[in-house]
TORBAZA-68170 format. One record per atom (N, C-alpha, C, O): x, y, z. Coordinates in steps of 0.05 Angstrom, whole numbers, plus 5000, padded with zeros to 4 digits. Layout:
BEGIN
XYZ ...
//
This chain:
BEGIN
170923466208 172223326187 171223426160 168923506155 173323416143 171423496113 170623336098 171423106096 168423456080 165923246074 166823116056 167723246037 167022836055 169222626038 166922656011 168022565991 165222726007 163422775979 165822925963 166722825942 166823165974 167923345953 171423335961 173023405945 172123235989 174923145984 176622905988 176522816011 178322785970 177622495969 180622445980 181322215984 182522665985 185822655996 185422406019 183222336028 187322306025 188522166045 191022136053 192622026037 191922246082 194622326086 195822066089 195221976111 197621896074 198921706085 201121666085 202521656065 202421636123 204621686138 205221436134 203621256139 207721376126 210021286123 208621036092 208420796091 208021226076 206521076053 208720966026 207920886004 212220986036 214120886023 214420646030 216220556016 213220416049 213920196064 212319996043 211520036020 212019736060 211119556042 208019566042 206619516022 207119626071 204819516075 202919816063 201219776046 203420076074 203420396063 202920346034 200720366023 205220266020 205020285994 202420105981 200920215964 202119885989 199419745983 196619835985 194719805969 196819976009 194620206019 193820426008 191520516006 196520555996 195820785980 195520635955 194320795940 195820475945 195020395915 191520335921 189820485911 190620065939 188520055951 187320385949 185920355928 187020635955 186120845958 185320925935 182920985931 187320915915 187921025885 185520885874 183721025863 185220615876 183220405860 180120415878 178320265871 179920535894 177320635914 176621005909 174821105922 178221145892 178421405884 178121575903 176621765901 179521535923 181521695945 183821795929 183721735905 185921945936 188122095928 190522115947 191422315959 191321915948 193521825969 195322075972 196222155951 195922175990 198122406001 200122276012 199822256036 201922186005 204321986016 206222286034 207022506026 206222156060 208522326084 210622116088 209821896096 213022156085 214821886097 217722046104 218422266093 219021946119 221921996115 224121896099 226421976097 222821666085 224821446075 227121396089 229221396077 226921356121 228921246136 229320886119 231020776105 227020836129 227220526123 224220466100 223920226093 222320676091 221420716070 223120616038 225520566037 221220616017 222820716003 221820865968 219820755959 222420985959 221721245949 220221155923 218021255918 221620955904 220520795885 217720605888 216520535868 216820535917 214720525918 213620695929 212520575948 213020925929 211121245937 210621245902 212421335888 208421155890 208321235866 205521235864 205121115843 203421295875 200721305868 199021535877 196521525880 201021805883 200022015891 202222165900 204622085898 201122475912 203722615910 204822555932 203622465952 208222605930 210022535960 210722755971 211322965959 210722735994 211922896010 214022826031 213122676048 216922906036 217622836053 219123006077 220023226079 218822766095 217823046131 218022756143 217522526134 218722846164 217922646197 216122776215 215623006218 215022496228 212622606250 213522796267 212423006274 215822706273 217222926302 217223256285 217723456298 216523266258 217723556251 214423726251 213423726228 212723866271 211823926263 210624146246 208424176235 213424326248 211724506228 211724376199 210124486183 213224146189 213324016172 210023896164 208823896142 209423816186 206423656181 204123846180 202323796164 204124096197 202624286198 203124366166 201024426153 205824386150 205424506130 204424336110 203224436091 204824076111 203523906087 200223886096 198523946080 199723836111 196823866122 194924096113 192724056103 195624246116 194824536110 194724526085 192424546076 197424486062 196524426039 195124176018 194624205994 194523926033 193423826024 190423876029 188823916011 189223866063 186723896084 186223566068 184823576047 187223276077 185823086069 183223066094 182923176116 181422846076 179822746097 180022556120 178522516139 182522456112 183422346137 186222126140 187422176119 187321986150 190321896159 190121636155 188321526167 192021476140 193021246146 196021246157 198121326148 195121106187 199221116199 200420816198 199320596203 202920876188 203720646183 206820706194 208720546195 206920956200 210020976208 211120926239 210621026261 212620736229 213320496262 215420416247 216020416223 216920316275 219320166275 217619916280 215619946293 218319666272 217919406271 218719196271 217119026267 221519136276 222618916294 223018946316 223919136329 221718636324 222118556348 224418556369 224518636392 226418416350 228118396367 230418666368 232018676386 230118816351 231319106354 230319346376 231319556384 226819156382 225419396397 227419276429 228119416448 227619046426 228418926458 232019006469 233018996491 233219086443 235619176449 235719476451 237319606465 233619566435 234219916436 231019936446 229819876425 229919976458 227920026466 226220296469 223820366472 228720406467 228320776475 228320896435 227321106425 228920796429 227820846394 225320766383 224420866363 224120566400 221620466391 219520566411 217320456409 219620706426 218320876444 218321176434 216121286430 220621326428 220521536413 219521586377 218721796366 220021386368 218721316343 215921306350 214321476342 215321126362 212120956357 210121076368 207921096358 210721136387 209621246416 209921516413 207721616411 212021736410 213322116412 212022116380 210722316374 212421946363 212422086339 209121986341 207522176342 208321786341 205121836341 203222066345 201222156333 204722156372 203322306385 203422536368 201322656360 205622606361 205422796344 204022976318 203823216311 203122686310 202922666295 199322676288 198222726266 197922606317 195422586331 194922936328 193723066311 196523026353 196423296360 196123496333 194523686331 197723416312 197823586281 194923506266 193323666257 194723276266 191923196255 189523356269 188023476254 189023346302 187323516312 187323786302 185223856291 189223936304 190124156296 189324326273 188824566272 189524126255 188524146227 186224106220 185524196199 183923936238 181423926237 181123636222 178923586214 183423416217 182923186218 181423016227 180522966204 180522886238 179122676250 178122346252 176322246266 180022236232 179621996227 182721936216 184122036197 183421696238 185921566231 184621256236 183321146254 185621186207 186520836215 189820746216 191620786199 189920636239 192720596253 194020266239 192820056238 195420296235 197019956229 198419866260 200519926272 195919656267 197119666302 198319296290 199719246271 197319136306 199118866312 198418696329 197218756350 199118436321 197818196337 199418236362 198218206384 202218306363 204018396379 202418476404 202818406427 201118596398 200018676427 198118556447 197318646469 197318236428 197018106459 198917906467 198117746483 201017876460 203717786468 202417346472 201017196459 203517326489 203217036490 200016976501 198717096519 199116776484 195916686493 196416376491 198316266480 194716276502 193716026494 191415996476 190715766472 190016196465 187716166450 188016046434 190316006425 185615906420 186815746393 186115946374 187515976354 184116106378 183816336360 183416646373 181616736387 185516756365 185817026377 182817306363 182317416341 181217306396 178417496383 180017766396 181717726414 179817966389 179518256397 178818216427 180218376440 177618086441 176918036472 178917966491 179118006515 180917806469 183517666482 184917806500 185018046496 185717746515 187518036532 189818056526 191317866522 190218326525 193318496516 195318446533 194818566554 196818346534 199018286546 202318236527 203518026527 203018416516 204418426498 207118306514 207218256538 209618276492 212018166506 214718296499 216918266509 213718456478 216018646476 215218856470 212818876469 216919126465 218019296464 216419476440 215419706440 216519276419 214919326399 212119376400 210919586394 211219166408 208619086422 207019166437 204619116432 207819326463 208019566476 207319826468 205819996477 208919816446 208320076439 206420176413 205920406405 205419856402 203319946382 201619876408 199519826397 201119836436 199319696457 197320156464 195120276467 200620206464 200020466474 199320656462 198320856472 199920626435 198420796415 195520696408 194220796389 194820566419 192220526412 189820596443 187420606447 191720636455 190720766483 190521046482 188721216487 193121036472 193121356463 190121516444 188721726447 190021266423 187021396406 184721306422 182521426419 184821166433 181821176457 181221416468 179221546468 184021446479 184021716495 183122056486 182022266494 184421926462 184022226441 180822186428 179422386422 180322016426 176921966416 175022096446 173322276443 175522026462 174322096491 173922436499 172122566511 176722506485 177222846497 177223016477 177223256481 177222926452 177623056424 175522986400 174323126384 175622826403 172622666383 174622586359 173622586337 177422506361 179622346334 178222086338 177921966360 177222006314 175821726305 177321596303 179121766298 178321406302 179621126295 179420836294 178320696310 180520756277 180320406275 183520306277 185420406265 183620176287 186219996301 186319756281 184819596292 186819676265 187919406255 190219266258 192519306250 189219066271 191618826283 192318676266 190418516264 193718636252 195718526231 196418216246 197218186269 195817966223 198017816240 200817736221 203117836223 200117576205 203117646185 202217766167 199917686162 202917936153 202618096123 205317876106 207417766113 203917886083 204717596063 204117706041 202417886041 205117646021 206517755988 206218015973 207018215983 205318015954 206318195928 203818275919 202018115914 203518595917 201918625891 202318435866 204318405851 199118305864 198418185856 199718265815 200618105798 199218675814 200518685789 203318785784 204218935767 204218675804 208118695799 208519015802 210719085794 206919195812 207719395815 209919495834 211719655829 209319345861 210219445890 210519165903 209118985895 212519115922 212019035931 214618925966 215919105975 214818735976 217918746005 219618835998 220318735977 221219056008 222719086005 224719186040 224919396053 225718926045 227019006079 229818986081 230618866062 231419066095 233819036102 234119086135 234419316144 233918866150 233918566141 231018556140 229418716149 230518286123 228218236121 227618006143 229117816148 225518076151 225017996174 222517726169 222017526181 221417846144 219417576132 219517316129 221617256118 217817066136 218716846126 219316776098 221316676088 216916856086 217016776052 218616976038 217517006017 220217096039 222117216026 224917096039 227217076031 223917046055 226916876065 227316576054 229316446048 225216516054 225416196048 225316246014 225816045999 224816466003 225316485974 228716455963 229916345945 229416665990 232316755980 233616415985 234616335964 233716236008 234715956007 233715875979 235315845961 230915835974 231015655955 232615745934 233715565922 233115995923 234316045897 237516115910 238416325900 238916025925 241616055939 242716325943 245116385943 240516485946 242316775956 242316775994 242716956010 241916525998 242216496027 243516206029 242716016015 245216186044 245615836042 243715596052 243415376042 242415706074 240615516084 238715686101 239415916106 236115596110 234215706128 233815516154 233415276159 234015756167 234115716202 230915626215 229215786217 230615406220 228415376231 228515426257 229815246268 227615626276 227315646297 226015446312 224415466294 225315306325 223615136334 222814866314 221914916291 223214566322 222014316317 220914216333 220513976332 220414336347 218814066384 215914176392 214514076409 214814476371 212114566386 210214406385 210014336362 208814326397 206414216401 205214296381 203714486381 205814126357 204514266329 204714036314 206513876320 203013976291 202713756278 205013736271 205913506274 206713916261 209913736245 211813786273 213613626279 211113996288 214114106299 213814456305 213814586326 213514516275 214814806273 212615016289 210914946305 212915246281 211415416296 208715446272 209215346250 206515546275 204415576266 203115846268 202115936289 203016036236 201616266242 200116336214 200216246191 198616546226 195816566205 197116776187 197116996199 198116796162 198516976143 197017156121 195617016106 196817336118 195017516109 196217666083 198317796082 194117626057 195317746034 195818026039 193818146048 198618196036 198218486039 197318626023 197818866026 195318555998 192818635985 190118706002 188818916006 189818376012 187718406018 187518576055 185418616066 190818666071 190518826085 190619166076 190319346092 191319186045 190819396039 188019526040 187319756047 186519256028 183019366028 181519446049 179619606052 183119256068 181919286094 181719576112 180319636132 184219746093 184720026108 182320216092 180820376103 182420136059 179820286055 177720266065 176520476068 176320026074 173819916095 173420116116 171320236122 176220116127 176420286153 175920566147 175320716166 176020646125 176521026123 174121016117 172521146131 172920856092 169720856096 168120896121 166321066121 168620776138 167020706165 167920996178 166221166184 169621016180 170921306196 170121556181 170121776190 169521496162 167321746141 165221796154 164522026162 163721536159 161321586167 160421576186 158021546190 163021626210 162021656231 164721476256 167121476255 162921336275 164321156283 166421236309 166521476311 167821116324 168521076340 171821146352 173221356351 172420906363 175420836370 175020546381 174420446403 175520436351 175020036341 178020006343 179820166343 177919766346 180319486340 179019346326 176619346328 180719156306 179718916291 182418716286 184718806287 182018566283 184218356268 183918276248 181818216235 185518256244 186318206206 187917946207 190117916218 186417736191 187617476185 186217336167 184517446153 186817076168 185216916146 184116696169 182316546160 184816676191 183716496210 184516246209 183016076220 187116156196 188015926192 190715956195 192016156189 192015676207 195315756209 195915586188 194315426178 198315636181 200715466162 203015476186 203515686200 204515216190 206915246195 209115336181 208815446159 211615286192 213515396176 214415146164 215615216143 214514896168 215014736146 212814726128 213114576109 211114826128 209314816103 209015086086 207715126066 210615266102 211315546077 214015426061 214215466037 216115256075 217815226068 216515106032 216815196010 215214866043 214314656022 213514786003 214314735981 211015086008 209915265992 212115385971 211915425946 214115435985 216215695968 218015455950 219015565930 218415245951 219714965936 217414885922 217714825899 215714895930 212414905900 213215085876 213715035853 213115355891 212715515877 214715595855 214415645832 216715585868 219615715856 221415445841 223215475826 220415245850 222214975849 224914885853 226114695842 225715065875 228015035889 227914845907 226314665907 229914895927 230414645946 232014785965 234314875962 230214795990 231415006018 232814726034 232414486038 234214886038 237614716060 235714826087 235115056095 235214566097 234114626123 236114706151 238114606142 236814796173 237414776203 236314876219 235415106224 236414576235 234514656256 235714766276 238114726280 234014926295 235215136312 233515206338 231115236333 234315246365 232115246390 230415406386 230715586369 228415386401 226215626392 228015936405 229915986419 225916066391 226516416403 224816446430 222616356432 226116586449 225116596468 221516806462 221216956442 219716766481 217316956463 215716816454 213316846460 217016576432 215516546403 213216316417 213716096427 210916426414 208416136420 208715896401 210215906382 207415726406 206615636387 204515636355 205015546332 203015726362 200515806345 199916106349 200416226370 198916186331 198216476329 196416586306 197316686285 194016556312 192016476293 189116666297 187416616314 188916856279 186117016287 183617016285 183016886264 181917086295 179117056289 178617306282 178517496297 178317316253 178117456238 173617506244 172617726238 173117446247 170817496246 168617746247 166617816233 170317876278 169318196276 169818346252 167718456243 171718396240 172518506217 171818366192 173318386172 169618236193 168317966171 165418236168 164818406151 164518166192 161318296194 161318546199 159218666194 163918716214 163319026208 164719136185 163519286169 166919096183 167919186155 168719086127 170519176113 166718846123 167018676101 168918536087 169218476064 170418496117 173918326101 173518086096 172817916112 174018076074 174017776059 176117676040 176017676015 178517586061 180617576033 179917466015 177917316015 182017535988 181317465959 183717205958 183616995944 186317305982 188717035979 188616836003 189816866024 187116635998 187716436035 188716216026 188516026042 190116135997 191715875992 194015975996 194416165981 195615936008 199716006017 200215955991 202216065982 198915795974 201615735949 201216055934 203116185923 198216165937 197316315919 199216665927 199916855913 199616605954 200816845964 203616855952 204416965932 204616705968 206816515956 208016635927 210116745921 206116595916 206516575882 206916945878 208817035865 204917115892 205617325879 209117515888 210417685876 209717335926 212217475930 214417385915 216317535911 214317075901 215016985877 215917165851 218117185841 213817255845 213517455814 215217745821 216217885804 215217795850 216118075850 219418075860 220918265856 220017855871 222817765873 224917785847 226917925841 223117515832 223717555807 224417705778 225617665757 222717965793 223018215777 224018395785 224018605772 225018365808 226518605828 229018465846 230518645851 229918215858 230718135865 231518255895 233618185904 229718425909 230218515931 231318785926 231218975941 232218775909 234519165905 233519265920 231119245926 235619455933 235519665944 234919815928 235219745905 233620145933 234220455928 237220545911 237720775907 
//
């Protein structure tokens, strides 16, 4: 690997997205030099702004061999994945060739190049249904879709490649990623958006008519479903943590990323009617097949090895910044 003293590049794949884009800014403010790779399939180009762009797909490799070669970073943030659920369960064979063919790819070019340290954007997804009240890294993987699966197997994949190759890596399990750069720079931008709090934004200010509550009957203090949301700030930092640690050495880790506390969804609802002072048109609706009840991390390993300590764990506070960037962008497209 090269010696991160004298080169401070970082290749980051698919660094036009929401969570990418946070990361490479995160990099910029830790004096790394973000190398943004994306396709802008579902990227998008206006947020690639905190270093130079390049654009290429994993599948192309003399594409990657050639940006590689000209940047030589010290090492990879991947973030390029397909990520709905329910798209992975109808087309399945896209989220296997994406997640899974293009990973690999993308592994193989990094070796190649004399890379050696990727931190992966993996997913709670991949231990599918638990009963735990708090999900540790010990939990067992048992994913339930398609999606899930296949960030399950890319991370098998980097065990594997750590074992026969010496590619370092850290795995971060995501459970919800939740609002806005904090300075209105960057911030959701989905079609469809698949988020709660941007959804329950768009009801409250009527660019939606009403919001669909999936589920009223869970075994949950009000009803609704219950999950642990995470500032996508403070999962930005969390990727610098990781490249630090993968500098200096290190393994083929998993960690989870959360705040260790759930909010339901009637209490984001209540959050986004705080914040915005609208008024969401409720319906209620059967649960989704899949959906647990609770889904809540124990953030703790990633407390004491890589110093994560969010800066956002009040919902209103999150809340407030997907708020500010709504407001100043209203979702636009490209």
């Amino acid at each position: 690997m090269n010696d991160a003293a004298t080169n401070r590049r970082v290749l980051v794949v698919g660094g036009g997205g929401y969570i990418g884009s946070h990361a490479a800014k995160a990099l910029l403010r830790a004096r790394f030099e973000p190398v943004v790779f994306d396709n802008f399939s579902r990227g998008h180009r206006r947020l690639a702004r905190f270093g130079p762009v390049f654009e290429g797909d994993i599948h192309d490799r003399i594409r990657l061999d050639a940006v590689l070669r000209d940047t030589r970073p010290v090492g990879c943030l991947h973030f390029a994945a397909y990520a709905y659920v329910a798209e992975s369960v109808e087309s399945p064979e896209l989220y296997y060739r994406n997640n899974v063919v293009g990973s690999l790819s993308l592994f193989d070019a990094l070796l190649a190049a004399g890379v050696k340290a990727v931190v992966f954007s993996s997913s709670c997804a991949v231990y599918g249904q638990t009963d735990a009240a708090a999900i540790t890294e010990a939990t067992p993987q048992r994913p339930i879709s398609p999606y899930g699966r296949s960030k399950l197997m890319v991370e098998q994949m980097l065990r594997d490649l750590h074992a026969a190759h010496g590619l370092r890596s850290v795995c971060l399990r995501y459970f919800n990623a939740a609002g806005a750069d904090p300075d209105g720079e960057i911030g959701e931008m989905h079609n469809p958006e698949p988020h709660i709090i941007p959804r329950a934004i768009m009801a409250a200010v009527g660019a939606q008519e009403q919001f669909v509550v999936n589920g009223v009957d869970y075994p949950t203090p009000d009803g609704t479903a219950v999950r642990d949301y995470t500032h996508v700030t403070d999962l930005a930092d969390a990727h610098v943590s990781a490249l630090h640690r993968l500098c200096a050495g290190g393994g083929a880790e998993a960690f989870n990323l959360g705040i260790g506390r759930g909010y339901s969804v009637m209490e984001v609802l209540r959050s986004v009617e705080r914040v915005t002072g609208g008024s969401i048109k409720r319906q209620a609706a059967p649960r989704r097949e899949g959906d647990p009840a609770t889904v809540v991390a124990d953030p703790s390993l990633a407390r004491s090895v890589l110093g994560f300590n969010p800066r956002f764990v009040a919902l209103d506070d999150m809340v407030r910044t997907a708020w500010s960037w709504f407001r100043a962008n209203g979702f636009r497209r490209d």
